[in-house]
C-alpha atoms as one frame of an Amber mdcrd trajectory, in Angstrom:
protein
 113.487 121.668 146.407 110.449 124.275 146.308 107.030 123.616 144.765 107.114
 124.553 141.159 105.078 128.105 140.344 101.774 128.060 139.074 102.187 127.418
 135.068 105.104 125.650 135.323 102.980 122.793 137.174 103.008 119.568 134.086
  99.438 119.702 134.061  99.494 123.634 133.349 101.998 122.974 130.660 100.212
 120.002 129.399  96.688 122.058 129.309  98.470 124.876 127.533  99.715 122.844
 124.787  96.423 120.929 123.858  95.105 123.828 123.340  97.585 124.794 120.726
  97.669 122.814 117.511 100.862 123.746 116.903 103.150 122.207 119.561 104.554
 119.167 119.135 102.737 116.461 120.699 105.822 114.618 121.874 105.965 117.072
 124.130 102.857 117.353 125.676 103.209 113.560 125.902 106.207 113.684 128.795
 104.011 116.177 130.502 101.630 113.478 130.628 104.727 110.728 131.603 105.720
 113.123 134.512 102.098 113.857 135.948 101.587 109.814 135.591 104.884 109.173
 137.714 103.697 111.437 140.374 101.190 109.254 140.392 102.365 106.123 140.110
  99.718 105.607 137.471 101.258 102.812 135.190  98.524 103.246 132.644  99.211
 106.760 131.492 103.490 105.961 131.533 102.801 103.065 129.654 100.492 104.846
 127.076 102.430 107.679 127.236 105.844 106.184 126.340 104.391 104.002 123.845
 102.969 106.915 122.217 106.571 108.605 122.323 108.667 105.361 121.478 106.358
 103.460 119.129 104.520  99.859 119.987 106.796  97.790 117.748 108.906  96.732
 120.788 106.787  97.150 123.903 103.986  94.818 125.669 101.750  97.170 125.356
  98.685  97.051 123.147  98.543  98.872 120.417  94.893 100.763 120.277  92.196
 100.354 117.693  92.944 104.145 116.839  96.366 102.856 115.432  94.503 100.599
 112.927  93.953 102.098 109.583  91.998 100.989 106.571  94.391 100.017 103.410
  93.902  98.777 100.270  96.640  96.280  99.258  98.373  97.329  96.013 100.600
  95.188  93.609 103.698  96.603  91.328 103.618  93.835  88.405 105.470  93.635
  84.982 104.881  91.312  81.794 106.308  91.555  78.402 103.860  93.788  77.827
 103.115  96.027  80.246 104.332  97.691  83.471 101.634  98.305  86.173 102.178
 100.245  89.531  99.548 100.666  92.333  97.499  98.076  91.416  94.412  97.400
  93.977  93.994  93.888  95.082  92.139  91.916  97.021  93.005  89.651  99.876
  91.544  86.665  97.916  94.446  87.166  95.122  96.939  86.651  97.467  98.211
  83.120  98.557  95.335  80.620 100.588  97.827  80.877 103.546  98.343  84.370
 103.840  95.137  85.339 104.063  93.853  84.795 107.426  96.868  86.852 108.613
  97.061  90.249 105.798  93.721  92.252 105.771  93.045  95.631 104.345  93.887
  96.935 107.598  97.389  97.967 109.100  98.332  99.015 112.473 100.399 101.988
 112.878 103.007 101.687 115.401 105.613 104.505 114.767 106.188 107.073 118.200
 104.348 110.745 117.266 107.340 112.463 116.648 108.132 109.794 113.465 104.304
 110.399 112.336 104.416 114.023 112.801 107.446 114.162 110.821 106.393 111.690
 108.006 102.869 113.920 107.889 105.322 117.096 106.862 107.782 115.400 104.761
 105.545 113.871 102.697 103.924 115.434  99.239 100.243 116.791  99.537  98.032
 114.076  97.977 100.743 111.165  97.869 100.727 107.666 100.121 103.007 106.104
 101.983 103.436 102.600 101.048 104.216  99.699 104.303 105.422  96.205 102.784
 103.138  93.173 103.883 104.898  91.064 105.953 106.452  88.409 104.315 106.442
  89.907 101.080 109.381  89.042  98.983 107.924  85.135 100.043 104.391  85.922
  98.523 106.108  87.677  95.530 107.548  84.566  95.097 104.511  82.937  95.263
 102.368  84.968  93.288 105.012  84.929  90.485 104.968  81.178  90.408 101.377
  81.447  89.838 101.175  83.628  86.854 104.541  82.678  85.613 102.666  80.864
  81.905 101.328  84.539  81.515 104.541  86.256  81.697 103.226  88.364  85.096
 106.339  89.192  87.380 104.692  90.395  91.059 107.456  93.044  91.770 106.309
  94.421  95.023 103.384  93.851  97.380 102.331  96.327 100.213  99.609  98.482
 101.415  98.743 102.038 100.680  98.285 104.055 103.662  96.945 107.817 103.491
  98.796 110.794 104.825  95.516 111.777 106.342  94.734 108.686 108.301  98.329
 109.564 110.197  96.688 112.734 110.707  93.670 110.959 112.485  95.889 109.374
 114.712  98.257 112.463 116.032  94.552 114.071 116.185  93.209 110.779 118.408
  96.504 111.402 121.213  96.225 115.048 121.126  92.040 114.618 121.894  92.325
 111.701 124.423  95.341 114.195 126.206  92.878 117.207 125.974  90.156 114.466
 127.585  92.441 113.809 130.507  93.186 117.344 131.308  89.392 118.229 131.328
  88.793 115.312 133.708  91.347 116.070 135.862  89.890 119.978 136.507  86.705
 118.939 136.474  87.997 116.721 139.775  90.656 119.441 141.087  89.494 122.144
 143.019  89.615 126.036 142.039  92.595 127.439 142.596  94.760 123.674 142.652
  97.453 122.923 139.745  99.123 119.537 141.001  96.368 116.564 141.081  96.135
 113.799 143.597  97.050 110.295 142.737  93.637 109.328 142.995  92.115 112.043
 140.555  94.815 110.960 137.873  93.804 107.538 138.288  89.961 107.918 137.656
  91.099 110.849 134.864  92.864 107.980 133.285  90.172 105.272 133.478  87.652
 107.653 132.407  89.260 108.337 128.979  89.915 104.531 128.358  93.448 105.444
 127.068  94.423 101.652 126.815  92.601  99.454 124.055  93.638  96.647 121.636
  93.167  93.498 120.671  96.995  92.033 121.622  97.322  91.711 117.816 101.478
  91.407 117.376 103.114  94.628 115.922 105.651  93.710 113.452 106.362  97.017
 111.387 109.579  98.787 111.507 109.905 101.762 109.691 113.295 103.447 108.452
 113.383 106.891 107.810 111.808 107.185 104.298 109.745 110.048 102.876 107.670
 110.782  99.181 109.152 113.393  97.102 106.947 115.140  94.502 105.437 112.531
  92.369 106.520 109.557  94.264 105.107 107.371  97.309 107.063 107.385 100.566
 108.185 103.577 101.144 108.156 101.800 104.477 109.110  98.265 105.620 107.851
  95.944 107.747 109.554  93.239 109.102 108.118  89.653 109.044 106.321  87.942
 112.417 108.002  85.464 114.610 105.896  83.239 113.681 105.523  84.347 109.931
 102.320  82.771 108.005 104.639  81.089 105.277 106.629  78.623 107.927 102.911
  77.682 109.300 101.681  74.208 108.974  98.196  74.306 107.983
C-alpha cells in the first residue's frame, strides 16, 4: 500500500478541521485515534475514544473539564401550591446524601451526544440530570415535610447549555494544542510524526486528568422543546449512598 498524499496525512486532516469551527469534532477525534495507533500512544486512544464513546463505561478518568457547576433544583407540590425549579442547597437534602451529591456534575456523554444536545436544545433553556438515587431521597424528603403537606416530586440538577459548550470548546482546544506541538517538533516539509514526537505532543498537553471519581450518568436521548427543560437520567452508583452504613 503507498504512502498517503500530502493532506490526506491524519494529522493534515486533523489540523484542517481545528481550524474550522464547524466540523464535527467526532471527527477530528478518530484523526486523533488513528495518528495515536501509529503510535502506539495509549494515552491519546484512550482519551480519544472516551471522548467519542462517553466515560460512563470505560476506566478511564473522566477530566476536571467534564465537571460542571449545578445548582440542585426541587419540583414540589402542597395543597397549595405547585413549585418547579426550585434552588436548593445540599444541606436540605438527606444527612447521608450529602457527602456524595454536590453542586457539581460530571459530564460523561461522547461529543457527538453533546454536540447534538447543544443544537436540539431551546436558546436559554437547561437540561435537567436526575441525582442519583433520587426517587430514594424523594422519598425521604417527602417523609420529612409530610405534616406540611410538601410532596418532593423530582430532584436533579440544572445544567447550562453553555457549560456543554465549554466542554466541546475544551476537546476541540486541547486537539488544536496537540497539533501545534506536534509541528512545532516535525520538520518543514514532514506530514506523518514519529512515535516519539506524538508521545511528548501528548504529555505536553496533559490530555488525561481526574480525580477517579465513579461516572454513573446515563443519558437517553432527550431534548427541551420551546418552553421546557431537556430531561436526563442518571443511574444510581454501585455502591449507592442510601444502602451505606454510616
Amino acid at each position: 500500500m503507498g504512502r498517503l498524499r500530502r493532506g490526506h496525512q491524519p494529522l493534515d486532516q486533523l489540523e484542517k478541521g481545528v481550524l474550522d469551527d464547524t466540523a464535527p469534532l467526532a471527527g477530528l477525534l478518530r484523526h486523533a485515534l488513528i495518528i495515536g495507533g501509529h503510535a502506539s500512544s495509549h494515552p491519546l486512544r484512550q482519551w480519544a475514544l472516551s471522548e467519542l464513546n462517553g466515560y460512563a463505561r470505560t476506566d478511564a478518568e473522566i477530566p476536571d473539564y467534564r465537571r460542571v457547576p449545578a445548582p440542585i433544583q426541587a419540583d414540589s407540590i402542597s395543597p397549595a401550591w405547585q413549585r418547579k425549579g426550585e434552588r436548593i442547597s445540599v444541606l436540605h437534602l438527606p444527612e447521608t446524601a450529602r457527602d456524595v451529591i454536590k453542586e457539581e456534575v460530571p459530564i460523561p456523554w461522547g461529543v457527538g451526544y453533546l454536540e447534538n444536545l447543544i443544537s436540539r436544545t431551546p436558546t436559554g433553556e437547561h437540561l435537567k440530570i436526575d441525582l442519583p438515587g433520587g426517587a430514594e431521597l424523594r422519598v425521604l424528603m417527602s417523609a420529612k415535610y409530610r405534616e406540611r403537606g410538601i410532596s418532593i416530586e423530582a430532584l436533579y440538577w440544572s445544567v447550562s447549555v453553555s457549560a456543554l459548550h465549554d466542554i466541546v470548546d475544551q476537546v476541540r482546544t486541547r486537539l488544536t494544542q496537540f497539533v501545534a506541538e506536534l509541528r512545532s517538533a516535525m520538520p518543514a516539509g514532514s506530514h506523518a510524526p514519529t512515535p516519539e514526537q506524538v508521545h511528548h505532543a501528548v504529555q505536553s498537553i496533559n490530555i488525561i486528568t481526574g480525580d477517579h471519581s465513579p461516572v454513573t450518568l446515563t443519558a437517553p436521548v432527550a431534548y427541551a422543546e420551546t418552553g421546557a427543560t431537556a430531561a436526563v437520567t442518571a443511574t444510581p452508583p454501585a455502591s449507592p449512598w442510601w444502602r451505606r452504613r454510616r
